[in-house]
C-alpha positions as CSV (number, residue, x, y, z in Angstrom):
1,X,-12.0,2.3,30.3
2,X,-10.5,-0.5,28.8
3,X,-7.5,1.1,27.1
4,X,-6.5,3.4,30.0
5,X,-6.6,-0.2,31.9
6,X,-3.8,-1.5,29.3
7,X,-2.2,1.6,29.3
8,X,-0.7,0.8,32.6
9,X,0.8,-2.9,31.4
10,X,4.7,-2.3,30.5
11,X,3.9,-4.4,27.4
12,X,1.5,-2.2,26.1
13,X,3.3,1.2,26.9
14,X,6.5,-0.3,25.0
15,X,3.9,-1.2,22.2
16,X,2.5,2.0,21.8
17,X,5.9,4.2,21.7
18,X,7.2,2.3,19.6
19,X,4.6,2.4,17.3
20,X,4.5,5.7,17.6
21,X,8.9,5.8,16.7
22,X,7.7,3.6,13.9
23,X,5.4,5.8,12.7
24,X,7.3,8.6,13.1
25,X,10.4,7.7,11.3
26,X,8.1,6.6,8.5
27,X,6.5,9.7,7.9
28,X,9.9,11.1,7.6
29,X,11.7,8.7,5.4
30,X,8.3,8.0,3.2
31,X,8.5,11.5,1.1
32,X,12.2,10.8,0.0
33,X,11.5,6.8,-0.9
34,X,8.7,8.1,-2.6
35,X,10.6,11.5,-4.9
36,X,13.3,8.9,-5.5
37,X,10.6,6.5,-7.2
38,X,12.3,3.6,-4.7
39,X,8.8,2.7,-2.9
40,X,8.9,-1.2,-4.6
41,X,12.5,-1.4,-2.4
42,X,10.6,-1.6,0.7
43,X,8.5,-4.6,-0.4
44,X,11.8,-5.9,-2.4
45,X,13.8,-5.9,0.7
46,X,11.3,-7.2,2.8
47,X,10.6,-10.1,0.9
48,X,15.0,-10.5,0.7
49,X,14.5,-10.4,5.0
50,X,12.4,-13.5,4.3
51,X,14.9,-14.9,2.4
52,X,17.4,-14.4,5.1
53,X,15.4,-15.6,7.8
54,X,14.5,-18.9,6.0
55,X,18.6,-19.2,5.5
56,X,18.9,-18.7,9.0
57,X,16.3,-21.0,10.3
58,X,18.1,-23.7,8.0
59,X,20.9,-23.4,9.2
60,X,19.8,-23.2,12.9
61,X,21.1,-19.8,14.1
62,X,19.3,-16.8,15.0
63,X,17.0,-15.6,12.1
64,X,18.0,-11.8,12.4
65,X,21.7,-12.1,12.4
66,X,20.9,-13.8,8.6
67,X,18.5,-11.6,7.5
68,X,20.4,-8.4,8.3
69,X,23.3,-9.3,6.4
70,X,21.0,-11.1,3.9
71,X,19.0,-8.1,3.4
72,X,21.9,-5.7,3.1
73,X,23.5,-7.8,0.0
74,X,20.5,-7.8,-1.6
75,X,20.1,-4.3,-1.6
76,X,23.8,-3.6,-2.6
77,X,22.7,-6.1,-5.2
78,X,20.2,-4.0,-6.7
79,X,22.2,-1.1,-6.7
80,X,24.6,-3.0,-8.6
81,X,22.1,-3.9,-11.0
82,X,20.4,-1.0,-11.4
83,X,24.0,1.2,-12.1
84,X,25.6,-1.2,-14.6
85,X,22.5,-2.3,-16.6
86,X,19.8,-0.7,-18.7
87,X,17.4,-2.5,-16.1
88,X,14.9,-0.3,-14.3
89,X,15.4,0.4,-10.5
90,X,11.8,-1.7,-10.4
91,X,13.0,-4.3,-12.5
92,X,16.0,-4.7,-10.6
93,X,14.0,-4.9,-7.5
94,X,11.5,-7.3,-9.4
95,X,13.8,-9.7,-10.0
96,X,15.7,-10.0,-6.6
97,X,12.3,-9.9,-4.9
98,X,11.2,-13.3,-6.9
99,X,14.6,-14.8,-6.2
100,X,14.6,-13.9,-2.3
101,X,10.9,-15.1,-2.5
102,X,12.4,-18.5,-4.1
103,X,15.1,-19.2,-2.2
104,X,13.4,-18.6,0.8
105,X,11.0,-21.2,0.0
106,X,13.8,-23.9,-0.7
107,X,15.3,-22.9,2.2
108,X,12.4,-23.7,4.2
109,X,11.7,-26.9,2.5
110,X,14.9,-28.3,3.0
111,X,15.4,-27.8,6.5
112,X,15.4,-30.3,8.9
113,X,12.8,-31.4,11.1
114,X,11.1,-28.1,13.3
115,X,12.0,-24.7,12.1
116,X,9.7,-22.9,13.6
117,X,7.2,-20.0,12.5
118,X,9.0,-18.2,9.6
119,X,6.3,-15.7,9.6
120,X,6.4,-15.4,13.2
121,X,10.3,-13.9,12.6
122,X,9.2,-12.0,9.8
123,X,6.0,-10.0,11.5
124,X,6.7,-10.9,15.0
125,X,4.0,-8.8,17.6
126,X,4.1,-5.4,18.2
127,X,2.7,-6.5,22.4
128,X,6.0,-8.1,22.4
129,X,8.5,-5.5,22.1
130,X,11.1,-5.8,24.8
131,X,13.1,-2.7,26.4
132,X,16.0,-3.4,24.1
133,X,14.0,-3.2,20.8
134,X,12.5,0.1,22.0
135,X,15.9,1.1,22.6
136,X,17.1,0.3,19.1
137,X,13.6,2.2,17.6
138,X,14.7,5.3,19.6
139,X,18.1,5.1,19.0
140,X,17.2,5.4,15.1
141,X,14.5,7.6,15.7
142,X,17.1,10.2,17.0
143,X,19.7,9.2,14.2
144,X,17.0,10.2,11.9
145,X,15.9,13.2,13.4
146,X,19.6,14.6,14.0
147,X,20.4,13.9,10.5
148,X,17.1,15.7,8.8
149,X,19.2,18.8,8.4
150,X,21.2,17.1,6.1
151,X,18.9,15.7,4.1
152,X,18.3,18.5,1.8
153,X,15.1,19.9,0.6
154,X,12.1,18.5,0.7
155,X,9.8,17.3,-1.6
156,X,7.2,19.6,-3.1
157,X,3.6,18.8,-3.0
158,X,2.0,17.3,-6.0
159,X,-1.0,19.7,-6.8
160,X,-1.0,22.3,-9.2
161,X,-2.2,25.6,-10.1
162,X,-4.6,27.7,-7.7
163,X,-6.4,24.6,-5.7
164,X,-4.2,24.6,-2.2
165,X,-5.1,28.7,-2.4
166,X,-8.6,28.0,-1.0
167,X,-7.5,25.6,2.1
168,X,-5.2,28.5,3.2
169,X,-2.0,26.3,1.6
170,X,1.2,29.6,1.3
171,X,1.7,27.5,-2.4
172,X,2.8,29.3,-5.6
173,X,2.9,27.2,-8.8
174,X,5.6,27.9,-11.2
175,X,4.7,26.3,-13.8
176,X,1.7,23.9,-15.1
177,X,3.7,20.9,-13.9
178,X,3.1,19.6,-10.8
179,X,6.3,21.7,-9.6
180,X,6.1,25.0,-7.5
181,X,7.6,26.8,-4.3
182,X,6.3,27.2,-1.2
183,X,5.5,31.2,-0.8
């Protein structure tokens, strides 16, 4: 009875569609991160939003408006890296995930006096989403969904051979690889 209770606190319904966005656009995004080998980038670029966040609490301005920006060079960084190197995409993202981590930490240490609850910025609560951060989720939620017919194929599956046959899976394997076709 409890949960129907909190269903009817705003707090809680924002909470729960936007984890439920979240969630969404995650199961949409994660196939492709994952085919393109680029799942490191989401810990990489979380760790350069710390970075950004520790710049902006050192400098005393609103954490998000540095850790955007912050978090965006970083990731043009990599690419950088990754295009005109013989580095790894994992390496690249290796190395500018210790350096964010650094450099957030010196930022943080030489601030001045309060700077408040880094971590607070980074994690925040989902209970304390506010109408205009649900509106931002959905916003992206429909970007997302009205561009999925231009995102191509999807991934194939990873099994091989004749085990999906007895769940009632339509899949036809092509070859011994973990490649096939959906029938």
């Amino acid at each position: 009875m409890a949960v129907l209770e909190a269903l009817g606190y705003p707090f809680f319904q924002r909470a729960l569609v936007a984890g439920l966005l979240v969630a969404l656009l995650s199961g949409l995004a994660s196939p492709f991160v994952v085919q393109r080998r680029l799942s490191f980038l989401g810990d990489g670029l979380a760790h350069a939003a710390f970075a950004g966040v520790a710049l902006g609490l050192f400098l005393r301005g609103e954490p998000l408006w540095f850790a955007l920006p912050f978090t965006f060079l970083v990731a043009l960084a990599i690419t950088w890296v990754k295009e005109r190197t013989e580095l790894s995409e994992d390496t690249a993202i290796g190395v500018f995930f210790a350096l964010s981590v650094a450099l957030g930490a010196v930022f943080l240490a030489k601030a001045k006096g309060y700077v408040g609850d880094a971590m607070g910025y980074l994690f925040g609560s989902l209970l304390a989403v506010g109408p205009a951060d649900l509106l931002a989720v959905g916003l992206m939620a429909l970007l997302a969904l009205f561009l999925l017919p231009l995102w191509g194929p999807w991934p194939t599956p990873p099994w091989t051979g004749s085990w999906p046959f007895p769940i009632g899976c339509p899949w036809r394997s092509t070859t011994t690889s973990s490649r096939g076709s959906w029938r």
